[in-house]
N, C-alpha and C positions, 0 to 999 in steps of 0.2 A: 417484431420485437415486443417484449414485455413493456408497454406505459399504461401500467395502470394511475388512473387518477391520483393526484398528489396529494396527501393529505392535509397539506397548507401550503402556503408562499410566501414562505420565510425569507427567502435570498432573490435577490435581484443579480442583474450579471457582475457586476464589481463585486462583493459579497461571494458568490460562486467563483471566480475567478482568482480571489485572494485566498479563499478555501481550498482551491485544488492546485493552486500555482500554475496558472493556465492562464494565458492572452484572452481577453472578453470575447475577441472577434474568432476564438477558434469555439469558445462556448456557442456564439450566433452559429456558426459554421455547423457544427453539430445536431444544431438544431434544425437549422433548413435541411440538412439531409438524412432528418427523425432518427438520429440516434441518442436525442433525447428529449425530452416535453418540457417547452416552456409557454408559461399562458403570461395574457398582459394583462395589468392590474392596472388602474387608475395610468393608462400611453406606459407604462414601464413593464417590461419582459422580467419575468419572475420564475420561481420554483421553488419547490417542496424537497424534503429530505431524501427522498429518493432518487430525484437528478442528483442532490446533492452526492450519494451515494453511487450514482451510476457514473457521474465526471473521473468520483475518487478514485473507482475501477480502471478507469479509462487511463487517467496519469499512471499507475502502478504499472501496468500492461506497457505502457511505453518507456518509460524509466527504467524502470525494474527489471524487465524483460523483453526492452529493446524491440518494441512491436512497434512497425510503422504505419502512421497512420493511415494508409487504404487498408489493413488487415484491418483493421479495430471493428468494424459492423460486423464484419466476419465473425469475431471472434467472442464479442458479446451477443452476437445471434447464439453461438453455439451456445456460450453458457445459460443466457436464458433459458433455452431447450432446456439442458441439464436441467436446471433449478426446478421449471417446472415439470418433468419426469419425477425429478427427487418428491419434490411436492405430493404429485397424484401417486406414486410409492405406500408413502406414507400415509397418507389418506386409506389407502386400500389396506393396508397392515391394519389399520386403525380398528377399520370398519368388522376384523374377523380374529 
């Protein structure tokens, strides 16, 4: 999975939770089984705009489109693939 380092830690889990309308314990949940990166700051488990950003994917995908959750790794594996294919794509167009 894409976790690239966060570029701050801004949200704590209540914070992340109230942001993606999501139970705290499904955000820890998520975490123990690295679908997404949270670091601890002064004993408190925190994140950057990008978990923020990967939870908001995660709700959409089950909401929206009725995905449940044993698919969700599956299915943000795949799209990270995508994104980064898209990415080096681009890159190489760039570069010619």
């Amino acid at each position: 999975m894409n976790h690239e380092p966060e570029e701050d830690d801004s949200f704590d889990i209540d914070e992340l939770a109230r942001l993606c309308g999501m139970n705290p314990e499904t955000i820890l949940e998520y975490s123990r089984t690295r679908i997404i990166s949270l670091h601890s700051a002064g004993g408190t488990r925190r994140a950057g705009t990008r978990t923020l950003h990967r939870l908001r994917r995660i709700s959409t995908l089950q909401q929206e489109h009725h995905l449940p959750g044993s698919a969700v790794p599956l299915i943000l594996n795949l799209l990270d693939r995508l994104e980064a294919a898209e990415h080096e794509l681009r890159a190489l167009r760039d570069r010619h």
